[in-house]
PDB file of N, CA, C and O in Angstrom:
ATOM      1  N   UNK A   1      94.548 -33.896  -7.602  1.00  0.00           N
ATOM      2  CA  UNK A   1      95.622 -32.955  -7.385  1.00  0.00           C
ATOM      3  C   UNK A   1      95.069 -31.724  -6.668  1.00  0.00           C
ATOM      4  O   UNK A   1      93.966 -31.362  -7.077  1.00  0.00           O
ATOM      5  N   UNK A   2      95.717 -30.872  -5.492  1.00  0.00           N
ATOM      6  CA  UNK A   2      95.502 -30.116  -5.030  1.00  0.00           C
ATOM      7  C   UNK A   2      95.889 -28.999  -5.375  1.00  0.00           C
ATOM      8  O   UNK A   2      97.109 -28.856  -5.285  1.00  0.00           O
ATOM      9  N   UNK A   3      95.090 -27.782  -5.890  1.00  0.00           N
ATOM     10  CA  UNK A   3      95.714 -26.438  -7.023  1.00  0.00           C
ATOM     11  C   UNK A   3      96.269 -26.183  -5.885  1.00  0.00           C
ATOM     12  O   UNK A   3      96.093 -26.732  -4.797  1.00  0.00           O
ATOM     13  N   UNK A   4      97.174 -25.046  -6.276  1.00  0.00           N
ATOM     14  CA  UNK A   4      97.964 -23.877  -5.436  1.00  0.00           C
ATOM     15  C   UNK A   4      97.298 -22.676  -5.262  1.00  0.00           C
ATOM     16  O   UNK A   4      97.644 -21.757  -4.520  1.00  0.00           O
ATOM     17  N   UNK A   5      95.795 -22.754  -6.378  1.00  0.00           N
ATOM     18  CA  UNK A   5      95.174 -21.557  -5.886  1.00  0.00           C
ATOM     19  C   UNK A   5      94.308 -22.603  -4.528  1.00  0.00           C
ATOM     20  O   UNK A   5      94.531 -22.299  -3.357  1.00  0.00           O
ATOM     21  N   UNK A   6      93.615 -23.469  -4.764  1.00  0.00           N
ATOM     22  CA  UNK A   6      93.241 -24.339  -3.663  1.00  0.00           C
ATOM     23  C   UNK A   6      94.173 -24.432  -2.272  1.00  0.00           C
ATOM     24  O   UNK A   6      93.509 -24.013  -1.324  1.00  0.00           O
ATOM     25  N   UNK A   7      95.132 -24.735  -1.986  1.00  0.00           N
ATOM     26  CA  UNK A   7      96.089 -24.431  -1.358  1.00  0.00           C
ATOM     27  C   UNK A   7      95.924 -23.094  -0.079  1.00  0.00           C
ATOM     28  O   UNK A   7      95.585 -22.912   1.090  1.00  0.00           O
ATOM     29  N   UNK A   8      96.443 -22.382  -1.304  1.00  0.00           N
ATOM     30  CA  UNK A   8      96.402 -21.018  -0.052  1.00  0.00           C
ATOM     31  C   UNK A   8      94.632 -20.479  -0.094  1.00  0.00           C
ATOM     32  O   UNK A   8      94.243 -19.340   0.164  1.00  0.00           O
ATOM     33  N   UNK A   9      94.132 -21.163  -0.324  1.00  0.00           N
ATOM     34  CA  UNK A   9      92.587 -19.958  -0.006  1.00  0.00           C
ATOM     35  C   UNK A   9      92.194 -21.252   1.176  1.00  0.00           C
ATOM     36  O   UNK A   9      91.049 -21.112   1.607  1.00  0.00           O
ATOM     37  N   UNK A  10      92.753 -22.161   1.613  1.00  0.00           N
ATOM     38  CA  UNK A  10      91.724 -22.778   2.845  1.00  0.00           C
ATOM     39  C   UNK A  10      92.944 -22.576   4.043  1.00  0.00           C
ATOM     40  O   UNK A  10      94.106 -22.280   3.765  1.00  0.00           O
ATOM     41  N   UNK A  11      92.664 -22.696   4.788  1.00  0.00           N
ATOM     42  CA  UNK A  11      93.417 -22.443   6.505  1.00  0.00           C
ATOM     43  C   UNK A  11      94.084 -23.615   6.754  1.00  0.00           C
ATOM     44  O   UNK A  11      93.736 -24.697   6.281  1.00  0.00           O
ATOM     45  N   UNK A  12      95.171 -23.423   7.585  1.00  0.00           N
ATOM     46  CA  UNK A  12      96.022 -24.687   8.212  1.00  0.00           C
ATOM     47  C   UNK A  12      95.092 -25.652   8.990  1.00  0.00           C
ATOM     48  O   UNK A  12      95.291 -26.864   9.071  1.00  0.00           O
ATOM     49  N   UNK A  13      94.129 -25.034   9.515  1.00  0.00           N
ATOM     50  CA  UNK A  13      93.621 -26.030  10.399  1.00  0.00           C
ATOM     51  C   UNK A  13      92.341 -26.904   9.459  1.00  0.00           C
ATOM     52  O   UNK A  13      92.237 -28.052   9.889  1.00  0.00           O
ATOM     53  N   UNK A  14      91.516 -26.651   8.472  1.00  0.00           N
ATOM     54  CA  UNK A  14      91.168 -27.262   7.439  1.00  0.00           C
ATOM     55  C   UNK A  14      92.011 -28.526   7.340  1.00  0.00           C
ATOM     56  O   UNK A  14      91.835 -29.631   7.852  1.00  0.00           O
ATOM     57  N   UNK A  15      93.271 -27.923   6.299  1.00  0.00           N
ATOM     58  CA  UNK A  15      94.053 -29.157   5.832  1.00  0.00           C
ATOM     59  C   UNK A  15      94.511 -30.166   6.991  1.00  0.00           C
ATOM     60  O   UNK A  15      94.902 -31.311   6.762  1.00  0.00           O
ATOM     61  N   UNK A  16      94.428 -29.693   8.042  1.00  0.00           N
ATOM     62  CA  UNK A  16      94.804 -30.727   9.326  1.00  0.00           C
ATOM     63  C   UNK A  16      93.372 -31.959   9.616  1.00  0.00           C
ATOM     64  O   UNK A  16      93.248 -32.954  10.331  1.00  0.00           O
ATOM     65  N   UNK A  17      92.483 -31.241   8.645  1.00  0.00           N
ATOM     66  CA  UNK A  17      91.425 -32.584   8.772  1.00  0.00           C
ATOM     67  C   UNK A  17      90.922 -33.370   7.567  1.00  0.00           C
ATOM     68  O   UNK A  17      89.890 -34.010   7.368  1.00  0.00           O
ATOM     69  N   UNK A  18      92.282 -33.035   6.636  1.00  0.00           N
ATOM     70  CA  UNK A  18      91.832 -34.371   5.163  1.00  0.00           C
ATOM     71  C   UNK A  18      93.121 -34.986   5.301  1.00  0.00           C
ATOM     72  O   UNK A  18      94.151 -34.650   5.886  1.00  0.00           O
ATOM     73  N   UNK A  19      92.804 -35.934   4.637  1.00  0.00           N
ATOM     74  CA  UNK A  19      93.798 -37.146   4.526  1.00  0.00           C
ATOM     75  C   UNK A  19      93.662 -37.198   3.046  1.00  0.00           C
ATOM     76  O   UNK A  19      92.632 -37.415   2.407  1.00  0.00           O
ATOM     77  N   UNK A  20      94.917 -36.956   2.577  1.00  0.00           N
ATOM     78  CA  UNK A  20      95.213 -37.403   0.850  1.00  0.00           C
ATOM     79  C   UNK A  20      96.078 -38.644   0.609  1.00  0.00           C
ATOM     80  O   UNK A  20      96.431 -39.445   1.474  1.00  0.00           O
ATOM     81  N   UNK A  21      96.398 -38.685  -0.840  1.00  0.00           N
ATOM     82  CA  UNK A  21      97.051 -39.974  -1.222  1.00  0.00           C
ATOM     83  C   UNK A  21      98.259 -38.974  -2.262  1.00  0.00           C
ATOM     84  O   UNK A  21      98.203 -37.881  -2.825  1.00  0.00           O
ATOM     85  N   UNK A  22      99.227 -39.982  -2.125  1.00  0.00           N
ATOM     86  CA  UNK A  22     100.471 -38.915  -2.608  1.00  0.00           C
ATOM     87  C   UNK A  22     100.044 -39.782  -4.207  1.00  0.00           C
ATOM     88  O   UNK A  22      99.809 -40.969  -4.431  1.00  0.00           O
ATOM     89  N   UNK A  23     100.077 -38.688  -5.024  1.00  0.00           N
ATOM     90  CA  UNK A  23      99.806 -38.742  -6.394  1.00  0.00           C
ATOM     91  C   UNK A  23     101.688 -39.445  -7.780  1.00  0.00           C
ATOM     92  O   UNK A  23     101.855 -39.792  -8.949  1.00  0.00           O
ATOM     93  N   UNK A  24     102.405 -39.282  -6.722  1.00  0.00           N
ATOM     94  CA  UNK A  24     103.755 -39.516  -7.848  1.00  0.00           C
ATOM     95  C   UNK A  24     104.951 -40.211  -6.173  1.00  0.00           C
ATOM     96  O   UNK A  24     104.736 -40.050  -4.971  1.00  0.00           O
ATOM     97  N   UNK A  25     105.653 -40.653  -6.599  1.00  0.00           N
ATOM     98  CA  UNK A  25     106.613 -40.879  -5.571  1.00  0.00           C
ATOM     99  C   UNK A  25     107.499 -39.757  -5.071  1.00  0.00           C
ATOM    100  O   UNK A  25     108.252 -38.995  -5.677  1.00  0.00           O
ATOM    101  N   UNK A  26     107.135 -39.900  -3.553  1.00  0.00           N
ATOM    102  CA  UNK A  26     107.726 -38.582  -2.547  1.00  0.00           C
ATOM    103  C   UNK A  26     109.293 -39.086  -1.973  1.00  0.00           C
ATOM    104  O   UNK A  26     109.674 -40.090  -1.370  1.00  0.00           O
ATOM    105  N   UNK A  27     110.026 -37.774  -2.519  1.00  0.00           N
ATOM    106  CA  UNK A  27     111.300 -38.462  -1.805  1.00  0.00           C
ATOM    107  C   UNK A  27     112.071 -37.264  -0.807  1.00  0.00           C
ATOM    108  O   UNK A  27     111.608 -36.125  -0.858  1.00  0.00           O
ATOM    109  N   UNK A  28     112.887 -37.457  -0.182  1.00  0.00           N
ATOM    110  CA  UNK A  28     114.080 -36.214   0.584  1.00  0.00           C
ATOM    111  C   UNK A  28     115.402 -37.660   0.536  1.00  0.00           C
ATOM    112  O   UNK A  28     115.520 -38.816   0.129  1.00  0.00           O
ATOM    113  N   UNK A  29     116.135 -36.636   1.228  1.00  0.00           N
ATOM    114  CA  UNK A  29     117.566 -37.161   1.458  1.00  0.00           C
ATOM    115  C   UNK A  29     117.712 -38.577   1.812  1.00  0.00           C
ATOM    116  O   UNK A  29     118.554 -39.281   1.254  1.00  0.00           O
ATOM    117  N   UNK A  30     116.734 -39.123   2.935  1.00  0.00           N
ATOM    118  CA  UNK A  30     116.312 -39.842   3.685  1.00  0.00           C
ATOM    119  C   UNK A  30     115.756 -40.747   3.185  1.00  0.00           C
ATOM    120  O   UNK A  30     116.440 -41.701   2.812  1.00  0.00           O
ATOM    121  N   UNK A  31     114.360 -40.766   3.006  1.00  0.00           N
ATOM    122  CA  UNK A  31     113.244 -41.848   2.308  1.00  0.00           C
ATOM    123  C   UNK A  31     112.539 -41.597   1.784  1.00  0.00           C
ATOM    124  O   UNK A  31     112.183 -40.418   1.811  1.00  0.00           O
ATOM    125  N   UNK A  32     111.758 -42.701   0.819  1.00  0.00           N
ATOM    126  CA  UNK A  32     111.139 -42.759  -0.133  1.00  0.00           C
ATOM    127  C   UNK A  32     109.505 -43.082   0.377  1.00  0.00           C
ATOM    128  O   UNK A  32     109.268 -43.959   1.207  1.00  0.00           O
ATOM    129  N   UNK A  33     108.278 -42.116  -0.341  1.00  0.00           N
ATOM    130  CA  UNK A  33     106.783 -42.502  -0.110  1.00  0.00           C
ATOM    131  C   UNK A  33     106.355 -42.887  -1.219  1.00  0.00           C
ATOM    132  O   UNK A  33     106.193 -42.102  -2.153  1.00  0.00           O
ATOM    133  N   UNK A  34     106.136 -43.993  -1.282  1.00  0.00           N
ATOM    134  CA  UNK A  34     105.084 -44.640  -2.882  1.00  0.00           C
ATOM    135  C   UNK A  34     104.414 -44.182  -3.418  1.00  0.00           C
ATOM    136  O   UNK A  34     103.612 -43.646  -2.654  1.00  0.00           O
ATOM    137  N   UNK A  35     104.131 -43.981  -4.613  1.00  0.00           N
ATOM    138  CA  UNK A  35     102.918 -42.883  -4.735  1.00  0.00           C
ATOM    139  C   UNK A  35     101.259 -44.323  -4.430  1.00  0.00           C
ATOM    140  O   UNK A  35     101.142 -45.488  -4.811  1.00  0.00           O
ATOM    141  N   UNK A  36     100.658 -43.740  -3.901  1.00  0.00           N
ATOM    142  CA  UNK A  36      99.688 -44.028  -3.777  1.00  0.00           C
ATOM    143  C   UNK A  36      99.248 -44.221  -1.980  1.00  0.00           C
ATOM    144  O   UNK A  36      98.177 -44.639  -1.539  1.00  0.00           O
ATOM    145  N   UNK A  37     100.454 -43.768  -1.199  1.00  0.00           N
ATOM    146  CA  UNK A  37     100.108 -43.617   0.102  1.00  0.00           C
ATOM    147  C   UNK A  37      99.593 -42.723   0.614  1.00  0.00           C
ATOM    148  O   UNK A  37      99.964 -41.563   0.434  1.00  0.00           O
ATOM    149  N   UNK A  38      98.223 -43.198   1.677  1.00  0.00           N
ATOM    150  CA  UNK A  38      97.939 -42.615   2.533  1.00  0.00           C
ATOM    151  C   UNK A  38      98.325 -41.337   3.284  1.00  0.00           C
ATOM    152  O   UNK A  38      99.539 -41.262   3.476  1.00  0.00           O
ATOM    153  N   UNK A  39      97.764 -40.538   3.655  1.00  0.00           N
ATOM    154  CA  UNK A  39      98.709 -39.600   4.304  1.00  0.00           C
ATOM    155  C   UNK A  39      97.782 -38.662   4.917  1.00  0.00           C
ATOM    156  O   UNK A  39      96.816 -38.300   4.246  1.00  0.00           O
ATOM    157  N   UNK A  40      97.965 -38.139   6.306  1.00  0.00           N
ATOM    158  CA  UNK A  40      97.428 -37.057   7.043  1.00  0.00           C
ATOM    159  C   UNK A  40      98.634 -36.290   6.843  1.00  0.00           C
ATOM    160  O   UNK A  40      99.823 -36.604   6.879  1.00  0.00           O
ATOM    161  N   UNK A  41      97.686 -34.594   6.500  1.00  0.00           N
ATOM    162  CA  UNK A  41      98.537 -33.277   6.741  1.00  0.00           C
ATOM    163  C   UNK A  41      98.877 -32.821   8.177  1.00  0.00           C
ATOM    164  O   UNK A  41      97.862 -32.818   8.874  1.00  0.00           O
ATOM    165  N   UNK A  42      99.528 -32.597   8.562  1.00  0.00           N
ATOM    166  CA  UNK A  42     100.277 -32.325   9.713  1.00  0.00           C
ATOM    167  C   UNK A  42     100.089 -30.645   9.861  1.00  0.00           C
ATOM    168  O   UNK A  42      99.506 -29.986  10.722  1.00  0.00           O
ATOM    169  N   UNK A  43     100.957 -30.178   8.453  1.00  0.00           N
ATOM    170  CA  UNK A  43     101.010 -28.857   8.690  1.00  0.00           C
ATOM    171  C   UNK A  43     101.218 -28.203   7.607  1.00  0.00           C
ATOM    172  O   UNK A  43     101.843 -28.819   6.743  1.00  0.00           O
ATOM    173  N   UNK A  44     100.864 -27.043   7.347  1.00  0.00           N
ATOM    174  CA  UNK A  44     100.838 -26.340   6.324  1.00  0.00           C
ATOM    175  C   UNK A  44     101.747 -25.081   6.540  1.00  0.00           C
ATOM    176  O   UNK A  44     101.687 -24.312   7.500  1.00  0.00           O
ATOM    177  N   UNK A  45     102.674 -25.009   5.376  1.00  0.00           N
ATOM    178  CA  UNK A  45     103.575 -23.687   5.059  1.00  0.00           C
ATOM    179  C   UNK A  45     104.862 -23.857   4.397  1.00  0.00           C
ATOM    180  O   UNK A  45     105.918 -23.956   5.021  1.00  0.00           O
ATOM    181  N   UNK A  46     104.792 -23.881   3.505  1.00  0.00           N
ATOM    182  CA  UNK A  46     106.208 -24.145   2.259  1.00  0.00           C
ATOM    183  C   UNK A  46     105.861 -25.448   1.714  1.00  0.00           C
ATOM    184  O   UNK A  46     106.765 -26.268   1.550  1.00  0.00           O
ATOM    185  N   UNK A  47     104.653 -25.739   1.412  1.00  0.00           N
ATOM    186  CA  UNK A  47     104.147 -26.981   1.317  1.00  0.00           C
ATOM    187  C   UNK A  47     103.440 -27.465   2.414  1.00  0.00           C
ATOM    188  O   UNK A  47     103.269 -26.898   3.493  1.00  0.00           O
ATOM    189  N   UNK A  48     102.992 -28.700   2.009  1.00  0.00           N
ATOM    190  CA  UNK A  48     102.848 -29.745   3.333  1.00  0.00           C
ATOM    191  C   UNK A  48     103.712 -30.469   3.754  1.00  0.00           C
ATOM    192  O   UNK A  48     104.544 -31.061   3.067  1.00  0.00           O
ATOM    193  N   UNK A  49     103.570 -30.505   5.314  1.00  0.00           N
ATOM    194  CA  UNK A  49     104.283 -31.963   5.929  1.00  0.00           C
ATOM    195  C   UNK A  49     103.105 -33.150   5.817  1.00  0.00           C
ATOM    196  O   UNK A  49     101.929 -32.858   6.033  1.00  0.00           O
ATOM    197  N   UNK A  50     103.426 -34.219   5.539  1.00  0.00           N
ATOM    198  CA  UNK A  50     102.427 -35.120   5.307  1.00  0.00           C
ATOM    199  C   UNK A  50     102.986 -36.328   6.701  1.00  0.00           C
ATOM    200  O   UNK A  50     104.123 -36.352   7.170  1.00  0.00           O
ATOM    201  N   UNK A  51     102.104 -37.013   7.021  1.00  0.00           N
ATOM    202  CA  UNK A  51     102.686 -38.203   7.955  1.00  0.00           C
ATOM    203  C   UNK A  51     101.615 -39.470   6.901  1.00  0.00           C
ATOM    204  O   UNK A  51     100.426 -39.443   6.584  1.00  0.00           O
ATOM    205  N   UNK A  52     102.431 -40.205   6.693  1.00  0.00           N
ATOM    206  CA  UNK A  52     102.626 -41.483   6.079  1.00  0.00           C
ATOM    207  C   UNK A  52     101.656 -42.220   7.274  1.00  0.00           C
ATOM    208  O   UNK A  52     101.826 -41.812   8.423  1.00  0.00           O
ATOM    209  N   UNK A  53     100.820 -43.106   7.082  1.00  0.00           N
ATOM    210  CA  UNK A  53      99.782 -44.369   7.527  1.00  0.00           C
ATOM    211  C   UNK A  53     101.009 -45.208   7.555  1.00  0.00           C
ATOM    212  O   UNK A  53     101.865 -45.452   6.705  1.00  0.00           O
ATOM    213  N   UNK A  54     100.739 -45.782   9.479  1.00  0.00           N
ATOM    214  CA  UNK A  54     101.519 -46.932   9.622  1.00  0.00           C
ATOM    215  C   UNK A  54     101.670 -48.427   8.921  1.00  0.00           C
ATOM    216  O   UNK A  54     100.793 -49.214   8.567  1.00  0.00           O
ATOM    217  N   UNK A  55     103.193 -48.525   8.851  1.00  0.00           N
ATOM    218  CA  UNK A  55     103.697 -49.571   7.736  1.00  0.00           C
ATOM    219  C   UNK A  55     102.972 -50.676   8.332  1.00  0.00           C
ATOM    220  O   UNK A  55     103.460 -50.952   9.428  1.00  0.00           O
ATOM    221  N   UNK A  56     101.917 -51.464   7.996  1.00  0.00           N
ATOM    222  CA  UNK A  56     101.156 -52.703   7.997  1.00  0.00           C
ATOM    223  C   UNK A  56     102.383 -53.799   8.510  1.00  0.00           C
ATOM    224  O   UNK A  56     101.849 -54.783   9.021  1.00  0.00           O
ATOM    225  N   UNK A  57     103.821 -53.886   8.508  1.00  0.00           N
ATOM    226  CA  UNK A  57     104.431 -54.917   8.787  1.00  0.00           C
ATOM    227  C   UNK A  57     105.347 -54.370   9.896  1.00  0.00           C
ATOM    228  O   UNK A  57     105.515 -55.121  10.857  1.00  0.00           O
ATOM    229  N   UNK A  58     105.719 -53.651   9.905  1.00  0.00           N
ATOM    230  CA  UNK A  58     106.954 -53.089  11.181  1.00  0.00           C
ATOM    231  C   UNK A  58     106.347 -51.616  11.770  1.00  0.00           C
ATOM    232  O   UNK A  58     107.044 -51.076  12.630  1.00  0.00           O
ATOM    233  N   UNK A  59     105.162 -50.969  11.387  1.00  0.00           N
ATOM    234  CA  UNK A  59     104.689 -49.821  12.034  1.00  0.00           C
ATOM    235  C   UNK A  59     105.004 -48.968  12.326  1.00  0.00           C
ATOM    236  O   UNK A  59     104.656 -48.310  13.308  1.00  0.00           O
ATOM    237  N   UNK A  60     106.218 -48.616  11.057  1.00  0.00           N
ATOM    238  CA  UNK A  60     106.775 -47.273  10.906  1.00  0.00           C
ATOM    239  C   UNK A  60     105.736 -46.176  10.311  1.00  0.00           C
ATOM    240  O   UNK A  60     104.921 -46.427   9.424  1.00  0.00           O
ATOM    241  N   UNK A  61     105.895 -44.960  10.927  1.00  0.00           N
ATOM    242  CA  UNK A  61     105.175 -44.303  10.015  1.00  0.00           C
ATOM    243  C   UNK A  61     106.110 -42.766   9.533  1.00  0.00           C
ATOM    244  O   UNK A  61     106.811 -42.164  10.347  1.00  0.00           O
ATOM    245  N   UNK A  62     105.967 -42.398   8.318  1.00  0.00           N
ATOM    246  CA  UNK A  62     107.098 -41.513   7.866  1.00  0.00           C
ATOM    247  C   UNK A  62     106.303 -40.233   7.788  1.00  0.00           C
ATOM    248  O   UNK A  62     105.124 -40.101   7.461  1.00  0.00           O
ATOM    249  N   UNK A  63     107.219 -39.273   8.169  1.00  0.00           N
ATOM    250  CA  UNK A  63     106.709 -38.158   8.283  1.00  0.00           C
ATOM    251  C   UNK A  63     108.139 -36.951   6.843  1.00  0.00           C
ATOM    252  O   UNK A  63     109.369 -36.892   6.847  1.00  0.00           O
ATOM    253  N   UNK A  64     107.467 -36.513   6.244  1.00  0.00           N
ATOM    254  CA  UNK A  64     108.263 -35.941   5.196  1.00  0.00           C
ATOM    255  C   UNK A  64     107.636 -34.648   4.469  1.00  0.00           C
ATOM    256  O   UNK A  64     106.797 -34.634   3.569  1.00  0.00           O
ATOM    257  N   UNK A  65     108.285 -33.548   5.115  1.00  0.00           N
ATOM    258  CA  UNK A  65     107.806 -31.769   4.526  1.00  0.00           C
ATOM    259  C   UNK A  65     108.232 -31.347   3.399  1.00  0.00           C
ATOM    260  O   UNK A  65     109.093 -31.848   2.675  1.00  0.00           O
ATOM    261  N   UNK A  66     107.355 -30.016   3.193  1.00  0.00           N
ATOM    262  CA  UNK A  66     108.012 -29.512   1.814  1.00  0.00           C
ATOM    263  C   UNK A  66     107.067 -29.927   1.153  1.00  0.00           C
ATOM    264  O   UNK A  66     107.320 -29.483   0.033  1.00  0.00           O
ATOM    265  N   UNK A  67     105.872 -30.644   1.062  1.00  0.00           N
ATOM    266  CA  UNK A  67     105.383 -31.666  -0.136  1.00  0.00           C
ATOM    267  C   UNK A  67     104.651 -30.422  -0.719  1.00  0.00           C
ATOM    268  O   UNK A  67     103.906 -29.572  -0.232  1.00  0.00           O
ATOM    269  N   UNK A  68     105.249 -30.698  -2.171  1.00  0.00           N
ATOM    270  CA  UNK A  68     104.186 -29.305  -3.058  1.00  0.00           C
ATOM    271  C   UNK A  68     102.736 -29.922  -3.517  1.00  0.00           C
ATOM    272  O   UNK A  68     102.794 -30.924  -4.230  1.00  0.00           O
ATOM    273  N   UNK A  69     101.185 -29.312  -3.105  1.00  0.00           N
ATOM    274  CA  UNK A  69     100.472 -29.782  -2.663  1.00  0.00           C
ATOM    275  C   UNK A  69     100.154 -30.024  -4.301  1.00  0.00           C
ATOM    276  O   UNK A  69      99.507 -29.019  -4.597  1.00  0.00           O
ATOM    277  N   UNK A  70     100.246 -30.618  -5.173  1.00  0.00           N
ATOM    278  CA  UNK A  70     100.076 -30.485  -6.750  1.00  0.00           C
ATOM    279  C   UNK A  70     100.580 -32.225  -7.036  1.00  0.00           C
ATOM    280  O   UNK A  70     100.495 -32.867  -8.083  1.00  0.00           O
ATOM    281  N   UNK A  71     100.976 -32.545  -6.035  1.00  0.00           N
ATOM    282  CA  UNK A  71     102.102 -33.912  -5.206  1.00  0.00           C
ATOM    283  C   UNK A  71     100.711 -34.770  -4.895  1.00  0.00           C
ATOM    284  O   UNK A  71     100.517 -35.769  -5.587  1.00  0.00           O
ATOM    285  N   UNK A  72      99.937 -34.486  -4.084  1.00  0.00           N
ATOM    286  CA  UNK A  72      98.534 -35.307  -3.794  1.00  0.00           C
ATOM    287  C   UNK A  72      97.277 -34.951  -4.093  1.00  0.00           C
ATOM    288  O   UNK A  72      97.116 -33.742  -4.265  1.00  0.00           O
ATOM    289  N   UNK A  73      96.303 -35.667  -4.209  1.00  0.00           N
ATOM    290  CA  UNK A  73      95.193 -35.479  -4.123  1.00  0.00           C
ATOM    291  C   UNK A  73      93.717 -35.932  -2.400  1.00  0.00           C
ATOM    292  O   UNK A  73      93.720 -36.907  -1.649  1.00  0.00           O
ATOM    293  N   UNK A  74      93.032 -35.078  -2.422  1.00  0.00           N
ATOM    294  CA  UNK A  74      92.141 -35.467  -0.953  1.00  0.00           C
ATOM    295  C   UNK A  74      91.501 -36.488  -1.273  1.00  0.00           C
ATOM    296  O   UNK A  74      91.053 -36.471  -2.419  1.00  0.00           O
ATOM    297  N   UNK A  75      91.245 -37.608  -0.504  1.00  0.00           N
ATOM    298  CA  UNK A  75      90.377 -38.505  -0.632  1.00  0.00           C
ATOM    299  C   UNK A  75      89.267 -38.383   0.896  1.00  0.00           C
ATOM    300  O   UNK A  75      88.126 -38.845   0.899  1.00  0.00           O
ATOM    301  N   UNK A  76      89.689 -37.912   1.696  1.00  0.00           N
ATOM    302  CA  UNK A  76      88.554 -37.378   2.814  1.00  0.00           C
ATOM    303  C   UNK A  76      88.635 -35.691   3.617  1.00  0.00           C
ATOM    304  O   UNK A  76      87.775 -35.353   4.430  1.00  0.00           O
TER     305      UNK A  76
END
C-alpha cells in the first residue's frame, strides 16, 4: 500500500516510473480493474491515473483516475 504521507513527499515524475498492482477492485461509472492488475502511473494529482497492462486477449488497455494511492501497492 502506498501511504499518503508517501504520496505527496515524492514528485509526479518519480511516480511516472513505478508500476504498481491495484491492491482491492478499481471501479468508475464505466469499468471495472481486478484487484491484482498491473498498472503504470500516468499522473499524479487528486490521486492517480493508473493505465491498466494490455488485455492478453483483445488488447484493451484501461486507463482510470482518481485512484487513492492506499488502492495499490509498487512492485517496480
Amino acid at each position: 500500500m502506498v501511504s499518503k504521507q508517501e504520496y505527496e513527499k515524492r514528485t509526479k515524475e518519480y511516480w511516472k516510473t513505478v508500476k504498481v498492482k491495484t491492491n482491492c477492485i478499481l471501479r468508475n461509472g464505466i469499468i471495472e480493474i481486478p484487484k491484482g492488475t498491473l498498472c503504470a502511473i500516468v499522473r499524479k494529482g487528486g490521486g492517480f491515473t493508473l493505465q491498466a497492462e494490455p488485455c492478453k486477449t483483445c488488447g484493451v488497455s484501461v486507463l482510470i483516475s482518481k485512484v487513492p494511492p492506499e488502492d495499490v501497492y509498487v512492485v517496480s
